[in-house]
mmCIF file as gemmi writes it, N, C-alpha and C atoms, coordinates in Angstrom:
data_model
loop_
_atom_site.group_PDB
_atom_site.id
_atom_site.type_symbol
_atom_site.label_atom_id
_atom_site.label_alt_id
_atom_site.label_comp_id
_atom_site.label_asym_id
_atom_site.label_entity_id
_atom_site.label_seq_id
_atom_site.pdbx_PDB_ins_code
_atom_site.Cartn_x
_atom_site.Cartn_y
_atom_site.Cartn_z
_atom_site.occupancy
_atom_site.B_iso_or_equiv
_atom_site.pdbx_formal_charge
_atom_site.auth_seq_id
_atom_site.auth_asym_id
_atom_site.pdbx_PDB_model_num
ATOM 1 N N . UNK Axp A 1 ? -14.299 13.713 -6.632 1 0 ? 1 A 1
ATOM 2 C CA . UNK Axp A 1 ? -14.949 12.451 -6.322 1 0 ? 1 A 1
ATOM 3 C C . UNK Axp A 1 ? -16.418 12.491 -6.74 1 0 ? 1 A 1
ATOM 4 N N . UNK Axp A 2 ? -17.31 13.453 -6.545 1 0 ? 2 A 1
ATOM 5 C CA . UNK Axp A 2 ? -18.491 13.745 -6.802 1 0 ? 2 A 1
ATOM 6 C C . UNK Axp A 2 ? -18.396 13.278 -8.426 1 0 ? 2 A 1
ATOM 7 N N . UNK Axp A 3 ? -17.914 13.907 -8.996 1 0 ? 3 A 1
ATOM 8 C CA . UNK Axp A 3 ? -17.79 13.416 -10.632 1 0 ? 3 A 1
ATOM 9 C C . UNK Axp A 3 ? -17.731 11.992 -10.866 1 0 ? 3 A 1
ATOM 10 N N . UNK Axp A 4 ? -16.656 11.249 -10.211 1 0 ? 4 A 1
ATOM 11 C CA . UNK Axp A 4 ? -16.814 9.748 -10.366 1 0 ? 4 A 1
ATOM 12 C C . UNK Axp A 4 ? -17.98 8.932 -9.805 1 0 ? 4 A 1
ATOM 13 N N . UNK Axp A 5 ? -18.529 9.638 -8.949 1 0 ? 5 A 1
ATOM 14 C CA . UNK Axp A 5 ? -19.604 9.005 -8.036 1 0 ? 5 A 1
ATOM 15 C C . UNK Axp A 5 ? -21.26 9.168 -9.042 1 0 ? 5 A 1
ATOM 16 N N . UNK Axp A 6 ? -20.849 10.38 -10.085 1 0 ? 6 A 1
ATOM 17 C CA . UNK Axp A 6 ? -22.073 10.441 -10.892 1 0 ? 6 A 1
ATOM 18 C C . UNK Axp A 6 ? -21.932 9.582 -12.05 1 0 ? 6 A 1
ATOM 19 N N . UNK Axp A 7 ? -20.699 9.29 -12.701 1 0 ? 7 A 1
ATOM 20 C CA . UNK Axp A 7 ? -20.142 8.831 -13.81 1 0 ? 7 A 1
ATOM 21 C C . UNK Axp A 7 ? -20.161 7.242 -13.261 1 0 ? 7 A 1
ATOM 22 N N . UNK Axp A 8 ? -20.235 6.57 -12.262 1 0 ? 8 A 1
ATOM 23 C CA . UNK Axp A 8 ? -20.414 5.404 -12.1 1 0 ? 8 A 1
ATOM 24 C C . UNK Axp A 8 ? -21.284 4.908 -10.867 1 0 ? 8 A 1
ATOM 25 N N . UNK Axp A 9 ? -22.247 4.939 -10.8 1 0 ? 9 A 1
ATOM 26 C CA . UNK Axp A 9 ? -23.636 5.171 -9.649 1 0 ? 9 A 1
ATOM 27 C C . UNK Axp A 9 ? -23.053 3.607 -8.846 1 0 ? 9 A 1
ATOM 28 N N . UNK Axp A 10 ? -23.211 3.933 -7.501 1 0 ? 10 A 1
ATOM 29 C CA . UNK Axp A 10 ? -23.266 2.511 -6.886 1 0 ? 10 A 1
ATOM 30 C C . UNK Axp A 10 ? -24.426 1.516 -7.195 1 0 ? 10 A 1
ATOM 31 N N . UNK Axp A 11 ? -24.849 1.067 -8.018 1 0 ? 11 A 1
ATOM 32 C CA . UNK Axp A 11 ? -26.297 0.193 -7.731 1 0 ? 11 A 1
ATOM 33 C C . UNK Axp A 11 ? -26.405 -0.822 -7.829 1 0 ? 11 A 1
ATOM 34 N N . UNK Axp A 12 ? -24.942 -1.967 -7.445 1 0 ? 12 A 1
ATOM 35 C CA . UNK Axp A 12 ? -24.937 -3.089 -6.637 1 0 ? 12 A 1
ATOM 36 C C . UNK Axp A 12 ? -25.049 -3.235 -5.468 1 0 ? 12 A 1
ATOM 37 N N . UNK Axp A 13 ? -26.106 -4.087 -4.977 1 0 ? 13 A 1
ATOM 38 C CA . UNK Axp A 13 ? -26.133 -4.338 -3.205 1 0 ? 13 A 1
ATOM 39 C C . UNK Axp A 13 ? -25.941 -5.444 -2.75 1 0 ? 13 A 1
ATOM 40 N N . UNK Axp A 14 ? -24.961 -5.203 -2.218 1 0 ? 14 A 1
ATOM 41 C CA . UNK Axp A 14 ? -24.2 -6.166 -1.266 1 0 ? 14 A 1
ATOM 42 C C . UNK Axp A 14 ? -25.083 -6.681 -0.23 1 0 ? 14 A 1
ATOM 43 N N . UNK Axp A 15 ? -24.461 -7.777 0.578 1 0 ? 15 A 1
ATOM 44 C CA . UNK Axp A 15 ? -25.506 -8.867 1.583 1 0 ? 15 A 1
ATOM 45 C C . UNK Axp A 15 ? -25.452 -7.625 2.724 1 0 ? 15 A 1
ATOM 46 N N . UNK Axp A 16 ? -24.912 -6.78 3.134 1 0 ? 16 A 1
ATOM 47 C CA . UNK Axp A 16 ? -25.189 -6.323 4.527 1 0 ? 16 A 1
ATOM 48 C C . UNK Axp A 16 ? -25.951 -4.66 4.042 1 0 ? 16 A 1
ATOM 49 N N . UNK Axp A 17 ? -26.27 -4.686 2.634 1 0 ? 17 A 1
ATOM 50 C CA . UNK Axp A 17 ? -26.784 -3.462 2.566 1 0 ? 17 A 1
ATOM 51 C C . UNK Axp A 17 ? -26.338 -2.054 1.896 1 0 ? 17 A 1
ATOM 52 N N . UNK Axp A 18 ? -25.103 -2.13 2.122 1 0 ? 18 A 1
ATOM 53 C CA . UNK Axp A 18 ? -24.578 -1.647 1.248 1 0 ? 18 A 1
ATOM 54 C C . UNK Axp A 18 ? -24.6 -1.679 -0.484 1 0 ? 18 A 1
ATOM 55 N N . UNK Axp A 19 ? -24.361 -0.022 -0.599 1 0 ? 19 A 1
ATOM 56 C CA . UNK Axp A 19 ? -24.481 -0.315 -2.324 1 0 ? 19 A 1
ATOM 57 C C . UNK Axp A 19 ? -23.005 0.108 -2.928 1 0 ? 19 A 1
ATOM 58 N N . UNK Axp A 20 ? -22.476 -0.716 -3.603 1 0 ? 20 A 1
ATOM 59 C CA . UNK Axp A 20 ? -21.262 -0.391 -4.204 1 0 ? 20 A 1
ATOM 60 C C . UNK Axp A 20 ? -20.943 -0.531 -6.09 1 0 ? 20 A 1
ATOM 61 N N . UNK Axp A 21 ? -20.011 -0.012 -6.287 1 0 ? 21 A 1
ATOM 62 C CA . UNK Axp A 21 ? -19.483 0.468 -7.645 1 0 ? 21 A 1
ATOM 63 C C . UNK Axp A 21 ? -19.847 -0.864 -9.384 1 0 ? 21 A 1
ATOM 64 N N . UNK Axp A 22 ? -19.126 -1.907 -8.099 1 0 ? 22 A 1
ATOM 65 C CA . UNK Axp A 22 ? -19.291 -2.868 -9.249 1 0 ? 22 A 1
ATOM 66 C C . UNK Axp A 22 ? -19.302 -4.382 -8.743 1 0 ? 22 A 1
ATOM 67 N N . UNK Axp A 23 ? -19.563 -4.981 -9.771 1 0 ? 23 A 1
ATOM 68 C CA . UNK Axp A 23 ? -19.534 -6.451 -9.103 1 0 ? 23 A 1
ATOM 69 C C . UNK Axp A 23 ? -18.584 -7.175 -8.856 1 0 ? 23 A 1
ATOM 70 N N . UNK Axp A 24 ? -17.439 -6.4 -8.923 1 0 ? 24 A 1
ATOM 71 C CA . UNK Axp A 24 ? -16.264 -7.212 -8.345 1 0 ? 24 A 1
ATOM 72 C C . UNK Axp A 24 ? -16.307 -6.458 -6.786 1 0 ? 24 A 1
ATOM 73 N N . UNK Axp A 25 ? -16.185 -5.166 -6.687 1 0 ? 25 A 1
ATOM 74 C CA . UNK Axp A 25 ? -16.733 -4.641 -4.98 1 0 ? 25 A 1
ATOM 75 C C . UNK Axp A 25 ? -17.713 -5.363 -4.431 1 0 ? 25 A 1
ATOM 76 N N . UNK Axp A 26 ? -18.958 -5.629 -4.805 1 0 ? 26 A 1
ATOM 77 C CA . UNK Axp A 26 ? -20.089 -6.368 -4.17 1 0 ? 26 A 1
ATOM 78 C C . UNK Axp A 26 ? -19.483 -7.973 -3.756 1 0 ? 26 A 1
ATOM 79 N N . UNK Axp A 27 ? -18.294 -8.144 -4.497 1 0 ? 27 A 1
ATOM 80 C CA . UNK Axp A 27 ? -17.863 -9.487 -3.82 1 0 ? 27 A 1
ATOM 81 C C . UNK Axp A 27 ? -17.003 -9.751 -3.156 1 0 ? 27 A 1
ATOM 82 N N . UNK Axp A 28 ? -16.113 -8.495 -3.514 1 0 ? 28 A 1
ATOM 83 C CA . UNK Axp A 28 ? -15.152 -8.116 -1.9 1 0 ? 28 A 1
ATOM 84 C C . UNK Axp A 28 ? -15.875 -7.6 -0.72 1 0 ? 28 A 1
ATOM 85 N N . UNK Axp A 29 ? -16.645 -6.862 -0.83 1 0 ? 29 A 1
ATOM 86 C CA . UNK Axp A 29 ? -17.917 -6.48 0.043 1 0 ? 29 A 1
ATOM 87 C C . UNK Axp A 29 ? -18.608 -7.695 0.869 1 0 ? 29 A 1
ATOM 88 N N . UNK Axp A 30 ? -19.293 -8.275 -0.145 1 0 ? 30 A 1
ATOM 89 C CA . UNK Axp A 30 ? -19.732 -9.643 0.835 1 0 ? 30 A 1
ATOM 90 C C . UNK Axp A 30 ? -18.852 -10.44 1.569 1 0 ? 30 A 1
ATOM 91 N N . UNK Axp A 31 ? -17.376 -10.944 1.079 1 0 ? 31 A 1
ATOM 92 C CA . UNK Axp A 31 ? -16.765 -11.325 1.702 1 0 ? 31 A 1
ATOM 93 C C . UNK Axp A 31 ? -16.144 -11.05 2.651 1 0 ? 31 A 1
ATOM 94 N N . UNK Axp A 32 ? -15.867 -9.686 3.218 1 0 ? 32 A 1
ATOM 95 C CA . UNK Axp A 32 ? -15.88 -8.981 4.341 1 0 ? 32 A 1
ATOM 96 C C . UNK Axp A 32 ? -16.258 -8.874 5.197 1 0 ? 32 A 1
ATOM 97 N N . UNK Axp A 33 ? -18.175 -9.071 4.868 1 0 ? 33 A 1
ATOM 98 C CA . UNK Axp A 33 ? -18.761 -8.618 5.68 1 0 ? 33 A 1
ATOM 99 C C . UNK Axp A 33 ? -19.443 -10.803 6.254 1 0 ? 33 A 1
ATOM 100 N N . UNK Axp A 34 ? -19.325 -11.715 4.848 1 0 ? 34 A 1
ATOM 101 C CA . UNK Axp A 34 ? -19.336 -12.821 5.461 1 0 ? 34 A 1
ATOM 102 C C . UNK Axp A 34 ? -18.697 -13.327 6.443 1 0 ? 34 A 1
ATOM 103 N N . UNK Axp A 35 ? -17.295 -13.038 6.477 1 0 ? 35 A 1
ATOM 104 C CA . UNK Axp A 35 ? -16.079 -13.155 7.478 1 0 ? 35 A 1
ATOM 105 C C . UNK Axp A 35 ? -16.488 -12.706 8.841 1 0 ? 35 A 1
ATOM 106 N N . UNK Axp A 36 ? -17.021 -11.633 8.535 1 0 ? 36 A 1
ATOM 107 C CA . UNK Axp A 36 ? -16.915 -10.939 10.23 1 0 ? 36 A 1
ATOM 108 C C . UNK Axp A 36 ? -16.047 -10.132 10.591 1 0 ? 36 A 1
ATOM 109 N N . UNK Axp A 37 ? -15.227 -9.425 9.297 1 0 ? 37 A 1
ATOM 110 C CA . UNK Axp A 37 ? -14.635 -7.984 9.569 1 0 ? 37 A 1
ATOM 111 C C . UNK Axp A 37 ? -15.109 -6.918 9.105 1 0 ? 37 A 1
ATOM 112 N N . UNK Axp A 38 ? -14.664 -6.296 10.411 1 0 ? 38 A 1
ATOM 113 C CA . UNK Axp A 38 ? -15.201 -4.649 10.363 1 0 ? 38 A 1
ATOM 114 C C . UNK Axp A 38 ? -14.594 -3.889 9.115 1 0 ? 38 A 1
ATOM 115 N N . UNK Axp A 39 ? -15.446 -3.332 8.354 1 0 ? 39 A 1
ATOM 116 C CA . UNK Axp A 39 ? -14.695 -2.334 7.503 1 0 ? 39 A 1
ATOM 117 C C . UNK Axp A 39 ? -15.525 -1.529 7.558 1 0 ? 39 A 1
ATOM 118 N N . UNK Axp A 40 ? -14.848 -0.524 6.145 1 0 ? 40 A 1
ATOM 119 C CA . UNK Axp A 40 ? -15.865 0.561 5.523 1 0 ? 40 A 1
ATOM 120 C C . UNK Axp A 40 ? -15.553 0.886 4.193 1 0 ? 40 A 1
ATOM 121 N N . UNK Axp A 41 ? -16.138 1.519 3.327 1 0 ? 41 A 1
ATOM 122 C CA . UNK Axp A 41 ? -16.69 1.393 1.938 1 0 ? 41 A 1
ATOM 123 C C . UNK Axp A 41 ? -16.301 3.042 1.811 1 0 ? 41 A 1
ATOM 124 N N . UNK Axp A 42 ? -15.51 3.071 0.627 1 0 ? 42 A 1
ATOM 125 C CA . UNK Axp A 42 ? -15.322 4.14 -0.054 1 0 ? 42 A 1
ATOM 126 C C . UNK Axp A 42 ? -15.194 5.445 0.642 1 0 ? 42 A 1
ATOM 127 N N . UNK Axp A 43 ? -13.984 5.758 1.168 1 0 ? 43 A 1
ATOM 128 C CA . UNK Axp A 43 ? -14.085 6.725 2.09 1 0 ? 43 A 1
ATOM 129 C C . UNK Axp A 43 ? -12.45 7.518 1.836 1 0 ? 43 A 1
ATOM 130 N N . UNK Axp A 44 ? -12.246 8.634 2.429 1 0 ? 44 A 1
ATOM 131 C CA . UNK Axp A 44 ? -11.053 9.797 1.592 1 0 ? 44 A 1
ATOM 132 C C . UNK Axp A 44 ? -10.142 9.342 2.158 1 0 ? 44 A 1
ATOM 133 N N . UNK Axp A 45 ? -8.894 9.269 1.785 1 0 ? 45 A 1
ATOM 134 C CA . UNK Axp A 45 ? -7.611 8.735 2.248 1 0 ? 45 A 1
ATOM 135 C C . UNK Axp A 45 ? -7.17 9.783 3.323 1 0 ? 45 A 1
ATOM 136 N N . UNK Axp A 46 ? -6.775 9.58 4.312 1 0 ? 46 A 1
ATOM 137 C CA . UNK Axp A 46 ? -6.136 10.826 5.685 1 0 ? 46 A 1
ATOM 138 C C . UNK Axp A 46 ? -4.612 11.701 4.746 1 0 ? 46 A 1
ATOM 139 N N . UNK Axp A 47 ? -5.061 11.573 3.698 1 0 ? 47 A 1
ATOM 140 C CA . UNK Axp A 47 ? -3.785 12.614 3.15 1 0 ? 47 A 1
ATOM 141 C C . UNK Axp A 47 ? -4.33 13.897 2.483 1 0 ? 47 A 1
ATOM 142 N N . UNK Axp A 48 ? -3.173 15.013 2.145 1 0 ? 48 A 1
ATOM 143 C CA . UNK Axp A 48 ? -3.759 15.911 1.62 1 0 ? 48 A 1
ATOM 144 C C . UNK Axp A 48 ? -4.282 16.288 0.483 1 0 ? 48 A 1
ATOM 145 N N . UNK Axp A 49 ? -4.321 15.227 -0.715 1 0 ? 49 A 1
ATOM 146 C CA . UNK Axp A 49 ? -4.583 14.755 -2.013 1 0 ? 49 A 1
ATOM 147 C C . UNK Axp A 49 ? -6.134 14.209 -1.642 1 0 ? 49 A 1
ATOM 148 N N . UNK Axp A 50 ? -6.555 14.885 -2.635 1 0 ? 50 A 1
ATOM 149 C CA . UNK Axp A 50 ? -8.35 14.35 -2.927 1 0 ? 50 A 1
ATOM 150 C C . UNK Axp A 50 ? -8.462 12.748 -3.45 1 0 ? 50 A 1
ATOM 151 N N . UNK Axp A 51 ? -7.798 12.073 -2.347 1 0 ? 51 A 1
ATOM 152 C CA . UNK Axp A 51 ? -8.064 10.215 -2.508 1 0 ? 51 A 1
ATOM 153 C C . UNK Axp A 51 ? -8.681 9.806 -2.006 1 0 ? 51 A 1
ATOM 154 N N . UNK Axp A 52 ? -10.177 8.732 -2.897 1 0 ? 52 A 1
ATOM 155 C CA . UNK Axp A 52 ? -10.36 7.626 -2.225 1 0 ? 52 A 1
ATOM 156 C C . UNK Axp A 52 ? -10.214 6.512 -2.081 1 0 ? 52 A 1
ATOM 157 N N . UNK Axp A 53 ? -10.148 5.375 -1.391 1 0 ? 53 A 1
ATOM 158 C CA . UNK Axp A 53 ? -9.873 3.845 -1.391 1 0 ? 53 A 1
ATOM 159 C C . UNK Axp A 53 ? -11.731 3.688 -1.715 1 0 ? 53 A 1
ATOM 160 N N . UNK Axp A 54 ? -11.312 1.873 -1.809 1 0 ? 54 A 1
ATOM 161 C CA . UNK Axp A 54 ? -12.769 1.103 -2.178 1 0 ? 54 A 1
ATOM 162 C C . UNK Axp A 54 ? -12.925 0.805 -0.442 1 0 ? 54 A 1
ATOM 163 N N . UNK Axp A 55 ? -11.848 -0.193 0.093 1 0 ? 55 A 1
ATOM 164 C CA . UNK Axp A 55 ? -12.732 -0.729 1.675 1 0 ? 55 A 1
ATOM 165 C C . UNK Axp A 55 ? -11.529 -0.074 2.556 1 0 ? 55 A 1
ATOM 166 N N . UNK Axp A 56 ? -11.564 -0.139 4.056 1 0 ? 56 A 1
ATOM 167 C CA . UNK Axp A 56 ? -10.811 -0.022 4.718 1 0 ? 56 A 1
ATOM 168 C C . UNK Axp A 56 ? -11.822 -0.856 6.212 1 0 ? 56 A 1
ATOM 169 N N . UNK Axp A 57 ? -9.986 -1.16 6.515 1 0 ? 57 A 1
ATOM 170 C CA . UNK Axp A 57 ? -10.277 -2.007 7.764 1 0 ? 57 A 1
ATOM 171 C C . UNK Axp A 57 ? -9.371 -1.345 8.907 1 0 ? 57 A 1
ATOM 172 N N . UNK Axp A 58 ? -10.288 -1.392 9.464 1 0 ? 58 A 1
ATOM 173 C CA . UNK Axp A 58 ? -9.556 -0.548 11.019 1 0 ? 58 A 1
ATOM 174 C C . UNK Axp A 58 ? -8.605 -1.436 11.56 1 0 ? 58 A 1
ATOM 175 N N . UNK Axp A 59 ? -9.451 -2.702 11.703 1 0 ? 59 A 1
ATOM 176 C CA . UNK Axp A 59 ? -7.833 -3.4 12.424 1 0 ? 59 A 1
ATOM 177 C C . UNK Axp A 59 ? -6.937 -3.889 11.671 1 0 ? 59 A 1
ATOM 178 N N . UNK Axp A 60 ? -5.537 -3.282 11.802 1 0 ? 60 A 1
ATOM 179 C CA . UNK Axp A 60 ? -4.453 -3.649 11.251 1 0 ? 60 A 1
ATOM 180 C C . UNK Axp A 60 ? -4.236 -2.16 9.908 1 0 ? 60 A 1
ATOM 181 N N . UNK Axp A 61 ? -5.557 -0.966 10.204 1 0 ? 61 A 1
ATOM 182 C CA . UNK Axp A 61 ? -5.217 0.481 9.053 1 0 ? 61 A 1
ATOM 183 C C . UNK Axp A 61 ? -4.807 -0.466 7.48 1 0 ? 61 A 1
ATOM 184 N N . UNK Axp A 62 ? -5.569 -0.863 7.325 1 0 ? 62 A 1
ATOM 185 C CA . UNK Axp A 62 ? -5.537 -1.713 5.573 1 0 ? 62 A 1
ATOM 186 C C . UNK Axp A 62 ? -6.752 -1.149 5.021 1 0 ? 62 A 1
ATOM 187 N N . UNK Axp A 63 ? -5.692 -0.399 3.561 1 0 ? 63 A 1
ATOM 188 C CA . UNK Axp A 63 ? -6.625 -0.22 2.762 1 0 ? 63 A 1
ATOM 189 C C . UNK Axp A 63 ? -6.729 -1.019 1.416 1 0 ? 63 A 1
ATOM 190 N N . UNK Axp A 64 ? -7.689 -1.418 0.891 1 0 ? 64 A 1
ATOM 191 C CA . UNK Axp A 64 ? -8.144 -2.051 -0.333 1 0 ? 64 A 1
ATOM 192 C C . UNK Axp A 64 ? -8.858 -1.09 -1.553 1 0 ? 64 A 1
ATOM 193 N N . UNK Axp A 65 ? -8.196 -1.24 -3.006 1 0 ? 65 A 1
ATOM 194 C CA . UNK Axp A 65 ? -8.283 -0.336 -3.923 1 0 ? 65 A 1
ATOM 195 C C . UNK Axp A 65 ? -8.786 -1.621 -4.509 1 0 ? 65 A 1
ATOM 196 N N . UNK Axp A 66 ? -9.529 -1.413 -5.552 1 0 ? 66 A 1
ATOM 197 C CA . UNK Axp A 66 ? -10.009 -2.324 -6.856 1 0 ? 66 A 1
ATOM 198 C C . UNK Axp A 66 ? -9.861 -2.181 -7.954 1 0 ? 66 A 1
ATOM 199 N N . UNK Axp A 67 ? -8.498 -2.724 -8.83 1 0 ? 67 A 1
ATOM 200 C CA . UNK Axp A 67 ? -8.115 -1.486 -9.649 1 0 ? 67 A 1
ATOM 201 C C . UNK Axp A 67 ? -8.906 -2.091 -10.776 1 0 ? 67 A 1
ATOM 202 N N . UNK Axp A 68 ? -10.148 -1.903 -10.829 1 0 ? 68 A 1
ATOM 203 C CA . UNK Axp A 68 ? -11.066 -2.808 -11.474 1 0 ? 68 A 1
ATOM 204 C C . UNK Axp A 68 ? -10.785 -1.927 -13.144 1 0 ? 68 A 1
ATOM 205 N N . UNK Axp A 69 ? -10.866 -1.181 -13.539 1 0 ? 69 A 1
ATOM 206 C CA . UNK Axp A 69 ? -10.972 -0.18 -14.89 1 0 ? 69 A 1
ATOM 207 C C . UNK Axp A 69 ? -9.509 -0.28 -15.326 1 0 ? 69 A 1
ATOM 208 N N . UNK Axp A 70 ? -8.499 -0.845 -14.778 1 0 ? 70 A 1
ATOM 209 C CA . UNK Axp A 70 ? -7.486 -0.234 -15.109 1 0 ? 70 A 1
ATOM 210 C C . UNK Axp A 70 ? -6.785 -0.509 -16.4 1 0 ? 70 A 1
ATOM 211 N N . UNK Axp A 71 ? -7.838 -0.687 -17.653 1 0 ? 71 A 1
ATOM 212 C CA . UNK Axp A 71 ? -7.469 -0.958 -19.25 1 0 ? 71 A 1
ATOM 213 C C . UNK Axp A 71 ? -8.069 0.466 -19.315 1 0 ? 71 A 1
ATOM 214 N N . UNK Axp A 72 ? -9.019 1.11 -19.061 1 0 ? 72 A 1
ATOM 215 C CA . UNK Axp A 72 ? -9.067 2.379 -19.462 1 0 ? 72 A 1
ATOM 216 C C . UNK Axp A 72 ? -8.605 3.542 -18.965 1 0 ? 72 A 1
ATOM 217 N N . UNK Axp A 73 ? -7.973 4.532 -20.338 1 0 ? 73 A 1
ATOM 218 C CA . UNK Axp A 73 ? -6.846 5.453 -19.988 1 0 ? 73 A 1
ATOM 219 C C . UNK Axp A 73 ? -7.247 6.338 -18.996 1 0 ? 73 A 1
ATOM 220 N N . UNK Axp A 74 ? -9.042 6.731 -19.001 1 0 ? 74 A 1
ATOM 221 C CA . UNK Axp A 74 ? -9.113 8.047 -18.318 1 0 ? 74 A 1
ATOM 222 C C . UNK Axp A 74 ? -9.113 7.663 -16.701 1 0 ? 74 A 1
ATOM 223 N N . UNK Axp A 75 ? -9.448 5.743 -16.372 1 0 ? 75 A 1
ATOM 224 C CA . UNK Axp A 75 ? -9.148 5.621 -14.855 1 0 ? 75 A 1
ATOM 225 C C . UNK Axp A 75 ? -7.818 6.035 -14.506 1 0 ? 75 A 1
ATOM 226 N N . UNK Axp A 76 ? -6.979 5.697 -15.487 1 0 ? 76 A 1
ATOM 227 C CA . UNK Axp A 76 ? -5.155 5.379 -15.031 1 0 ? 76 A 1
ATOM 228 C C . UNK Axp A 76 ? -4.777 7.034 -14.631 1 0 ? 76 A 1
C-alpha cells in the first residue's frame, strides 16, 4: 500500500478535510460527508490479504471501492 500511496499522493481536499486520491473520491467524499454519514477513508480490509477499500461505513459494514483506473493494466 505504501507504494500506491507514493505513486498517487492524496492532494484533493474534500469539504470536511480530508485529503483523497482523486476527484472522483473527493466527490464521493463530499457526498458522504454532505449527507450526514459516518464513514472512513481508505483503510485495510479485516482479511488476511494486504487490501484496501476507498470509504467504509459502519452502519450497515459497506464498503466502497472506486474502480476509478480500471483501463490501466498495472491497476487491474
Amino acid at each position: 500500500m505504501s507504494n500506491f500511496r507514493q505513486k498517487f499522493e492524496a492532494k484533493h481536499r474534500a469539504a470536511d478535510g480530508h485529503y483523497v486520491r482523486s476527484k472522483a473520491e473527493m466527490l464521493i467524499d463530499n457526498w458522504l460527508y454532505m449527507a450526514g454519514i459516518v464513514y472512513a477513508y481508505e483503510r485495510k480490509l479485516p482479511i488476511e490479504e494486504d487490501l484496501y477499500y476507498d470509504f467504509y461505513l459502519p452502519t450497515g459494514k459497506v464498503y466502497i471501492e472506486f474502480w476509478g483506473l480500471e483501463d490501466d493494466p498495472k491497476y487491474a
